[in-house]
C-alpha beads as a LAMMPS data file, in Angstrom:
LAMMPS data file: protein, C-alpha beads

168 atoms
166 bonds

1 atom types
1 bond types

-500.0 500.0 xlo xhi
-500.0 500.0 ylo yhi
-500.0 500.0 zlo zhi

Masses

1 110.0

Atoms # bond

1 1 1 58.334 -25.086 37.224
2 1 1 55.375 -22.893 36.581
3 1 1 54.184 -22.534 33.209
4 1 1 52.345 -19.339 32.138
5 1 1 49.368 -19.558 30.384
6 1 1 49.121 -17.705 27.175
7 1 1 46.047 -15.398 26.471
8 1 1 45.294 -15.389 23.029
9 1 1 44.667 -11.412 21.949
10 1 1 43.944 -9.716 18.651
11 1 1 46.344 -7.319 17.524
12 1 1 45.458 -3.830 15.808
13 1 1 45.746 -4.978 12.591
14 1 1 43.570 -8.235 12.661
15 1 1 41.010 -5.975 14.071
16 1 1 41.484 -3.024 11.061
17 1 1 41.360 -5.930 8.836
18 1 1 37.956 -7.041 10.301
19 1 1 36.740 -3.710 10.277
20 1 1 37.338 -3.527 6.253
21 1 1 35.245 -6.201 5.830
22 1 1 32.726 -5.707 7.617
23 1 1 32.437 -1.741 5.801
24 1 1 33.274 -3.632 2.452
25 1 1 30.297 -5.773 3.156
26 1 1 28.102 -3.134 4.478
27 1 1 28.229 -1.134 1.167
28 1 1 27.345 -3.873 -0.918
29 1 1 24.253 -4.655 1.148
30 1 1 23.248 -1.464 1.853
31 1 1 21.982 0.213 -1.342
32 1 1 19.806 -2.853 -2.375
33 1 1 18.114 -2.829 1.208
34 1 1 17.202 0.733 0.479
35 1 1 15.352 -0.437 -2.572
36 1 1 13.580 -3.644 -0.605
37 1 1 11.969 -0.946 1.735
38 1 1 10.859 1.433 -0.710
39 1 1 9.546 -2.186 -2.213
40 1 1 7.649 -2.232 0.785
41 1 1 6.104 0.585 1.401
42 1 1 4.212 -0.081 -1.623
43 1 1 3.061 -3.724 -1.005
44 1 1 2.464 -2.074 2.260
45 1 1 -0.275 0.880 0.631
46 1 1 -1.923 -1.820 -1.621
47 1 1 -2.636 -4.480 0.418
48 1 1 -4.133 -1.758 3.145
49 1 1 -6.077 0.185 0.448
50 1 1 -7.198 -3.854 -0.669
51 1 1 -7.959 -4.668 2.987
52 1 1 -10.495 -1.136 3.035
53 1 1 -12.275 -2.760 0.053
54 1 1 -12.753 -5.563 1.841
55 1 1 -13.912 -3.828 5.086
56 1 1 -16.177 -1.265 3.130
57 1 1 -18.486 -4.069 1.177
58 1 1 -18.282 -5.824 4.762
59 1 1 -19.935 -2.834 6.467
60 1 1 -22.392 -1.676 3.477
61 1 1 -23.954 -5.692 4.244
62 1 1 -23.893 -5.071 7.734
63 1 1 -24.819 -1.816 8.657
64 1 1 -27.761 -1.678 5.038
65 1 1 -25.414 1.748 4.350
66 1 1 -24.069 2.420 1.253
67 1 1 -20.645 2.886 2.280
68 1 1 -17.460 4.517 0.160
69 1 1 -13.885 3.908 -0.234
70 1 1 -12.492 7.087 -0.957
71 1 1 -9.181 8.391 -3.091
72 1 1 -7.700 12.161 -3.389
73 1 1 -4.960 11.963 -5.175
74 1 1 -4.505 15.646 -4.869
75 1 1 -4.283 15.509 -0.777
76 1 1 -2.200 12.049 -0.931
77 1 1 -4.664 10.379 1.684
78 1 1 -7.791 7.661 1.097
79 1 1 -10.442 6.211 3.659
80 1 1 -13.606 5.660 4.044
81 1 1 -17.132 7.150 4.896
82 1 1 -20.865 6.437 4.592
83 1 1 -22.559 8.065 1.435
84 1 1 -24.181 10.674 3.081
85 1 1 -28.331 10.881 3.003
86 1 1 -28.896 7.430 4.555
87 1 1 -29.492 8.450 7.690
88 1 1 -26.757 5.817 9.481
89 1 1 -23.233 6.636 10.520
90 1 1 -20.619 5.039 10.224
91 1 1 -17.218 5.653 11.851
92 1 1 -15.025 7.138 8.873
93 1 1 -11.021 7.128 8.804
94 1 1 -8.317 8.051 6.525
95 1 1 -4.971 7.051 5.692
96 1 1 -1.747 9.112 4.647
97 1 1 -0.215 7.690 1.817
98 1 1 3.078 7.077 1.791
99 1 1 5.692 9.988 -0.311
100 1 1 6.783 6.873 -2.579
101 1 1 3.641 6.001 -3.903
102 1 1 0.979 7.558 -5.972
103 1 1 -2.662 5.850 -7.262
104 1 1 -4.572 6.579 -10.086
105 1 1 -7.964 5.365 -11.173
106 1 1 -9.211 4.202 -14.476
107 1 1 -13.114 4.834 -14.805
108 1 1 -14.819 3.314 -18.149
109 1 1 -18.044 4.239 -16.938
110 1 1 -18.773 6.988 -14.585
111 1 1 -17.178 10.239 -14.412
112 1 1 -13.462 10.119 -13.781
113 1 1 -14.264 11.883 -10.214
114 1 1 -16.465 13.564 -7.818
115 1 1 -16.843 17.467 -7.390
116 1 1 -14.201 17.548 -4.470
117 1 1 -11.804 15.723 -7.359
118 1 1 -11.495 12.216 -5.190
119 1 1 -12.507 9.141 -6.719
120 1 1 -15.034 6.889 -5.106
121 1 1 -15.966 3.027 -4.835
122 1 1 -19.128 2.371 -3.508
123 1 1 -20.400 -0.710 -2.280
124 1 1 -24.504 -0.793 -1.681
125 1 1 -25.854 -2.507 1.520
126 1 1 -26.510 -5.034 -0.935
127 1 1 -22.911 -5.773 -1.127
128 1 1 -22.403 -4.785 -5.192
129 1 1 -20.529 -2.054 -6.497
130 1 1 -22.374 0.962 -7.320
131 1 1 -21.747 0.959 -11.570
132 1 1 -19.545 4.494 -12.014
133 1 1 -17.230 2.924 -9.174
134 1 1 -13.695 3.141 -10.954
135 1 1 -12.875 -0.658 -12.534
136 1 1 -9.389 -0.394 -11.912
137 1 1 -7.128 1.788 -9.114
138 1 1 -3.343 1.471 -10.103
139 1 1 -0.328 1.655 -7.307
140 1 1 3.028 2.607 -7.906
141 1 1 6.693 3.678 -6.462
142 1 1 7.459 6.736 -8.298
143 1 1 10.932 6.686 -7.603
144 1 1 11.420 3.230 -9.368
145 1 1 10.005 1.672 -12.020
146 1 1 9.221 -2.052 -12.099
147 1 1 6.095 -3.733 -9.890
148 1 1 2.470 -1.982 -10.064
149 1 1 -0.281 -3.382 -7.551
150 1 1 -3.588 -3.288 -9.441
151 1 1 -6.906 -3.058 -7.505
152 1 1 -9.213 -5.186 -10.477
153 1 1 -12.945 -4.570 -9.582
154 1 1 -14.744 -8.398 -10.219
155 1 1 -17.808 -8.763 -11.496
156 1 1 -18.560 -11.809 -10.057
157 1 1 -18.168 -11.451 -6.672
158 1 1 -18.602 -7.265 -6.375
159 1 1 -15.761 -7.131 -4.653
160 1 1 -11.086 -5.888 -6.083
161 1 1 -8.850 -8.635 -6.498
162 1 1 -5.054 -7.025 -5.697
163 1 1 -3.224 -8.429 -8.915
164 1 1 0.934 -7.263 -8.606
165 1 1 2.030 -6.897 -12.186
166 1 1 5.700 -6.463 -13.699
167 1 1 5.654 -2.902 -15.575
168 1 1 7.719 -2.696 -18.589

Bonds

1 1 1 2
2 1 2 3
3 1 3 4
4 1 4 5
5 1 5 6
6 1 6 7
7 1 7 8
8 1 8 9
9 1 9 10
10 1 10 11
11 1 11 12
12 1 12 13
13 1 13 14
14 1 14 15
15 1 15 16
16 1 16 17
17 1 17 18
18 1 18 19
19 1 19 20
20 1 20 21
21 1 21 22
22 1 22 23
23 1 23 24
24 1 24 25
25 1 25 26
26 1 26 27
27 1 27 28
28 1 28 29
29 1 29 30
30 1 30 31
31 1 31 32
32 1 32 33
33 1 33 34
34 1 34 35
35 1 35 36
36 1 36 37
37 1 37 38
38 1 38 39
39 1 39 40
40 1 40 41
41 1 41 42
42 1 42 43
43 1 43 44
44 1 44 45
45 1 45 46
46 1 46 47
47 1 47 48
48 1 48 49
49 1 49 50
50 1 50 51
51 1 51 52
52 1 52 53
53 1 53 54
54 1 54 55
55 1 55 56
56 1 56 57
57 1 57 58
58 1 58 59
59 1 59 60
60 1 60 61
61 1 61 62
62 1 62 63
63 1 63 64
64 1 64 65
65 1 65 66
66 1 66 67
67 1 67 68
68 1 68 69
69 1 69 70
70 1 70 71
71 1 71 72
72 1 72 73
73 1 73 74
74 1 74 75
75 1 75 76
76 1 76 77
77 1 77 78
78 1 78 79
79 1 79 80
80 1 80 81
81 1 81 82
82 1 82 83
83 1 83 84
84 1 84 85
85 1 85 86
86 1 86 87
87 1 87 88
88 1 88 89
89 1 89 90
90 1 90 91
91 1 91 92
92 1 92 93
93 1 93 94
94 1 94 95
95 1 95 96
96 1 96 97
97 1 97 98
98 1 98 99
99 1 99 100
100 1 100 101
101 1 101 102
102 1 102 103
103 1 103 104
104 1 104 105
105 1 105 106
106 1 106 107
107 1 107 108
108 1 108 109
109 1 109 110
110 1 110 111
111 1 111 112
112 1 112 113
113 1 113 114
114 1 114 115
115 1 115 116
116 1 116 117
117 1 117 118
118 1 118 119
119 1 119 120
120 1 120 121
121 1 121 122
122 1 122 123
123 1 123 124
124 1 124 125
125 1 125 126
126 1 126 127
127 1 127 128
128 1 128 129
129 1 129 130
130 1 130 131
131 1 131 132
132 1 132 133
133 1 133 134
134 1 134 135
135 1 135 136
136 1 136 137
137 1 137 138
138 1 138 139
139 1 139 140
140 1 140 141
141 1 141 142
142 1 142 143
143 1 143 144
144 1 144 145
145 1 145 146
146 1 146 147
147 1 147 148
148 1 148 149
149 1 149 150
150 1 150 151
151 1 151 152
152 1 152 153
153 1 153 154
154 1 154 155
155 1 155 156
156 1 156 157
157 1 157 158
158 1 158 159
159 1 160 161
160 1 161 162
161 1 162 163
162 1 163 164
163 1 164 165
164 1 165 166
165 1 166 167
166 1 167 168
């Protein structure tokens, strides 16, 4: 005698059943993964405008340029360039920012911007910051409120610190 094997199947319903789950789970976990990206995008945009700080004091010391970290807020880009009328180029760049974020600067000392309305931070071949540099440069998602990346200028070292504060 010859026994059969059984296959073991799913039937229609165990996989409709499946298939509400999985759509029940996917609209739970969907909306909040909408709001990690747009999270990211600005953590994204204020560690790279941090990282230009970094690389634009690096290349004043090393070149003997002054060299300038750039900000229109009215053409949504930044980047950076030699002051001109030092005789030394330096190979300039610019970065889009992202739709979800916008950057503002808060100048105690200087005038709040230049004649082409972007703000500047200047770094002397010296490596300090030139003294109507803006003190602080503010980042945040304008579609959410909540976390603000802060670009702190420090005295001490010439140099941002990237502080991310809780907005109220």
């Amino acid at each position: 005698m010859m026994l059969r094997a059984r296959r073991a199947c799913f039937s229609l319903l165990e996989l409709v059943v499946v298939m509400l789950l999985l759509t029940t789970a996917m609209a739970v976990v969907v909306p909040n993964l909408t709001g990690f990206f747009r999270g990211r995008r600005l953590d994204h945009e204020a560690r790279r405008l941090w990282a230009l700080t970094r690389h634009a004091r690096d290349t004043a010391i090393t070149r003997a340029v002054p060299v300038a970290v750039w900000i229109d807020p009215e053409e949504r880009r930044y980047g950076l360039d030699a002051v001109s009328g030092y005789g030394f180029p330096v190979q300039g760049f610019a970065y889009d920012m992202s739709d979800d974020v916008e950057m503002e600067a808060d100048d105690r000392t200087g005038p709040d911007r230049t004649e082409d309305g972007r703000w500047e931070l200047v770094w002397w071949p010296d490596g300090a910051i030139r003294e109507d540099s803006p003190h602080q440069v503010t980042l945040r998602d304008v579609r959410s409120t909540g976390s603000v990346w802060r670009l702190v200028r420090d005295t001490g070292e010439a140099n941002f610190l990237l502080v991310k504060e809780q907005e109220e």
